[in-house]
N, C-alpha and C positions, 0 to 999 in steps of 0.2 A: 706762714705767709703764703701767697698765692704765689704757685712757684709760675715765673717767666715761662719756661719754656710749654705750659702747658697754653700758650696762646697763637703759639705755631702754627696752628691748626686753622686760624684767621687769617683772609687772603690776604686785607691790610696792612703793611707794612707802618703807618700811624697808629694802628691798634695795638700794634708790639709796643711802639713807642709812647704811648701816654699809659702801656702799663709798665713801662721801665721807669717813667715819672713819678708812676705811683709808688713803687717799691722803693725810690730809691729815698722818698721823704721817709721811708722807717725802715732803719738798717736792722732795728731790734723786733723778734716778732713777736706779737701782739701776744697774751696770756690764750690760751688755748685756740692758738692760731693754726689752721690746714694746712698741712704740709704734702707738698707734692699735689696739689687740687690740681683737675685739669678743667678750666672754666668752661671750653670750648663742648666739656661733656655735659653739662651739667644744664648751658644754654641754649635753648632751642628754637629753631623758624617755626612759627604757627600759619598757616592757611586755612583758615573758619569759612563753609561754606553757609550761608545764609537764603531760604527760602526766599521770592520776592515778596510772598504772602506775607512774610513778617511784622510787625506794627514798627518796627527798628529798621526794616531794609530800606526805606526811602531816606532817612537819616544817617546810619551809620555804611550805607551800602549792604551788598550781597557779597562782593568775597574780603575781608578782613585781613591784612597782614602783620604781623606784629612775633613779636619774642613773648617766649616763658621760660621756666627755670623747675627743671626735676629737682624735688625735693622729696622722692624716698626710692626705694628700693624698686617699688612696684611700676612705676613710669609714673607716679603722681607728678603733674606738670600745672605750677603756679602761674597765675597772667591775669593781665587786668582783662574785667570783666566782659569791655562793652565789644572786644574781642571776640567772644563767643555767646556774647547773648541772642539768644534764639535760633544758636545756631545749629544745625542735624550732626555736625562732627567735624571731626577737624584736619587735616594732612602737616605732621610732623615733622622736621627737617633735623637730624641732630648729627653727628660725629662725622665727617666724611662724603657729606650730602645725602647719607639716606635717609631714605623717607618711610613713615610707616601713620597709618590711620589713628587716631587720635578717639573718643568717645566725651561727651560734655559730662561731667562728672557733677555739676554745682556751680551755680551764679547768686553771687549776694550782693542786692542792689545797697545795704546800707557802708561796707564796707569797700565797697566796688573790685573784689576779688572774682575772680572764674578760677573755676577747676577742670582739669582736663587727665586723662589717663589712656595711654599709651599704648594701641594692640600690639601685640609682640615686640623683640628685642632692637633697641637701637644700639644697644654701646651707649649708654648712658652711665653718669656717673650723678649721685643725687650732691646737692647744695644743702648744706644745713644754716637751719635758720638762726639771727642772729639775735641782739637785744637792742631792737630801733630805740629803744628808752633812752638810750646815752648816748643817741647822736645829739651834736648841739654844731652853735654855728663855730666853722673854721674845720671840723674833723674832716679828714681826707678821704677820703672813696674812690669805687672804680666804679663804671657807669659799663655794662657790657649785655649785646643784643645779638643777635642773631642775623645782622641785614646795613644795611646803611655806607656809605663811603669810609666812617670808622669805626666798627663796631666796638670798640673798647677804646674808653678814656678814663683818664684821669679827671676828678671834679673834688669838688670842696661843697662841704653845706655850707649857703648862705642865711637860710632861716629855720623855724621851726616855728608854724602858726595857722591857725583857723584858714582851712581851704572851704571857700562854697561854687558850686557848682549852678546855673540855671536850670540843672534837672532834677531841682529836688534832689539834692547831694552834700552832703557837708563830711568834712573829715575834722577833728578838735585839733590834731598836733602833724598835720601834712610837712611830710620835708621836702625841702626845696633846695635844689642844688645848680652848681654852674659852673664851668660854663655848659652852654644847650647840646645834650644828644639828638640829631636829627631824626632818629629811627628809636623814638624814647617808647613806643607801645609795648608793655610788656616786659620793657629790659630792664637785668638785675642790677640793683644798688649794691655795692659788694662792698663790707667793712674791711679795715686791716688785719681781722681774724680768715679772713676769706668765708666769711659767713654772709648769708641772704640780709638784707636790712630792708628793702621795700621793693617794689613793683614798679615800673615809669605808668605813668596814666597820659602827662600833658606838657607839651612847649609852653613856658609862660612870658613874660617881658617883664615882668617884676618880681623876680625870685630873691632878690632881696627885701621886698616890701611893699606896698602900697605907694604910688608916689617917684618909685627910684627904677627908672629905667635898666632894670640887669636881666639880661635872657637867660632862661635856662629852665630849668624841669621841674614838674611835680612829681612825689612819688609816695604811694600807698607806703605807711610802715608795717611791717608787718606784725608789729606787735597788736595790730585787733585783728589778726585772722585766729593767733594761736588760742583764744578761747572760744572760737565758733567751730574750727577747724571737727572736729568728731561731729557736732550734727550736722557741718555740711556736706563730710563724704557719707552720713548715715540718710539724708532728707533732702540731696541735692540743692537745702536751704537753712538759713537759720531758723531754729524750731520755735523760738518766743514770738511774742504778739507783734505780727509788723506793724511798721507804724502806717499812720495813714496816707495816703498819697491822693492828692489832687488833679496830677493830670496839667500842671500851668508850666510853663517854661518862665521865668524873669531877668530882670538884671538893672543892676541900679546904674540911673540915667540922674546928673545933675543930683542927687543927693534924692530921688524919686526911684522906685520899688517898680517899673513897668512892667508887664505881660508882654513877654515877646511872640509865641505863640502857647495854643493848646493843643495838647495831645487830641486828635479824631477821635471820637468814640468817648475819652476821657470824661471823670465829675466836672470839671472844669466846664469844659466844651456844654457837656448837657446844663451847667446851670445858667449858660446864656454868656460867661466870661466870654475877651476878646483881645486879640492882639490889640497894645495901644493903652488900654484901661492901667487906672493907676491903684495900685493896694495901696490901702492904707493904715490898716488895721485886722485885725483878728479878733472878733469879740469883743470889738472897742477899743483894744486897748492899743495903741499906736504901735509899730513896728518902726524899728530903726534900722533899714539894711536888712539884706540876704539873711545872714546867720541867725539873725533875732526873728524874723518872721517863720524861716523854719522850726525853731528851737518854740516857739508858738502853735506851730501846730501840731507837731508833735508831741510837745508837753498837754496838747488839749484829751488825747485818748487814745486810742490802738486805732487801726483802720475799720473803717465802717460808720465812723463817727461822726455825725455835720459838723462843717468847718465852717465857722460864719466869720467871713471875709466882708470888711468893709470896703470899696472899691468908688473909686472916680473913674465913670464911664468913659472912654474917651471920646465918645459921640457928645460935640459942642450941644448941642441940645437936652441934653439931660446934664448938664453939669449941677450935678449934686451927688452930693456923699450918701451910699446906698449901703446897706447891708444885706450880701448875699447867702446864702445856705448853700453850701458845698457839701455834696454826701461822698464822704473819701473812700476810698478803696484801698485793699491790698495789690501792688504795681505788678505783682506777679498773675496777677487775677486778669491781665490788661492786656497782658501778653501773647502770644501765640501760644497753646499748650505745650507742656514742653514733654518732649518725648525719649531723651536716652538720661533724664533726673528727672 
């Protein structure tokens, strides 16, 4: 079990206490459960500094704050991704408030993991990773960050199901927990093994569902890093065909598929798309929602590939059904070069 008193170490005095709630629903501990774990070493303050030059700095900003979670010996340091994308390196915070320089080790847009690796010694103690497969809803968790008015609580999954994202994002089996860590960038999901279970990515307002008003968190599971994990610390990327990327931002409006905005420079952008314009199709064939219209374009080739988009202009004046040629790109191809991966 995750021993209490390794959270000591946390100025909050409700972070002790919603991990004394946690421990106390399993007096039994878990089958190859950490004993004597110190959370406090293992969770880290990230500080990503970000060029303005960036294609992301105007979106995500230029300094980044958020938690990660050492998970080996070497200062490998897990965090969600949009954390350090494009970013030059990072200022670390771990055991005690010290602080030590950080290097971007790997960003993968399709899992939304970042890697990060640690210059010299903090007192770090590694997190090992757990088996997201068997969380379902009701299993109890500790939700614990590096930052926030409580950085450790107690939470429950309330779901487990198709997360889509408007940036060209999907996740198949996203967990969803509650109630809401305010300081969720980054911070670890912790099973009753005291093992890693996922990454925080997002505050939601429907963590239990579509429809049902309940706040609380996304979080990567980490069972799709551990088969990319060797070629992203060998290629600072996954090594297989990326898929294609467009460059459109969306989000479904009244049961309608709209173009929120387009990435500058982006295929999108060059084929004449616009904020406003309505998708309606992929190659004809109607799109239903977010996750079907990616799962279309992506099932259409690898990047590189025209995407032919059928679209409702939003200019009253051309109201007719058009079909466009999208020439897609690799998203990393889009990006600022990237320089320490």
């Amino acid at each position: 079990m995750v021993d209490i008193m390794a959270l000591s170490s946390y100025r909050s005095g409700l972070a002790i206490a919603g991990a004394v709630l946690f421990l106390a629903v399993s007096p039994t501990p878990a089958p190859g459960a950490e004993k004597n774990f110190d959370i406090s070493k293992a969770v880290v303050g990230i500080k990503a500094h970000v060029p303005s030059t960036a294609r992301t700095a105007r979106i995500l900003g230029t300094e980044r704050i958020g938690s990660g979670i050492v998970i080996d010996a070497t200062g490998l340091i897990l965090t969600i991704g949009y954390l350090i994308l494009e970013a030059d390196g990072a200022i670390v915070t771990g055991p005690g408030g010290k602080q030590a320089t950080a290097t971007v080790v790997a960003y993968d847009h399709d899992s939304g993991f970042g890697l990060l690796r640690i210059r010299g010694a903090l007192g770090t103690q590694p997190m090992r990773l757990g088996d997201s497969r068997k969380l379902r809803p009701g299993d109890k968790v500790l939700i614990a960050s590096r930052g926030g008015n409580q950085p450790v609580i107690a939470a429950n999954v309330v779901s487990r199901r198709v997360f889509t994202g408007g940036w060209e994002y999907m996740l198949e089996s996203a967990i969803y927990t509650a109630p809401p860590h305010s300081f969720h960038s980054g911070a670890a999901l912790i099973g009753e093994d005291g093992r890693l279970l996922g990454v925080g990515s997002l505050l939601v307002g429907d963590a239990a569902g579509p429809g049902r008003h309940v706040p609380g968190n996304m979080f990567v599971p980490v069972e799709i890093l551990k088969p990319v994990l060797g070629e992203l610390l060998e290629q600072g990327r996954w090594a297989g065909k990326a898929r294609p990327w467009i460059g459109a931002n969306t989000a479904e409006v009244a049961g309608r598929l709209v173009v929120t905005r387009v990435s500058p420079g982006g295929p999108a952008a060059k084929a004449g798309i616009e904020g406003g314009d309505l998708i309606l199709g992929v190659g004809g064939k109607p799109v239903n929602g977010q996750a079907d219209f990616y799962r279309k374009i992506w099932n259409h080739g690898p990047a590189g590939i025209s995407v032919p988009l059928n679209l409702l202009p939003k200019d009253l004046s051309q109201m007719k059904n058009r079909q466009v040629p999208v020439q897609s790109i690799d998203r990393s191809d889009w990006l600022r070069p990237r320089r320490s991966y």
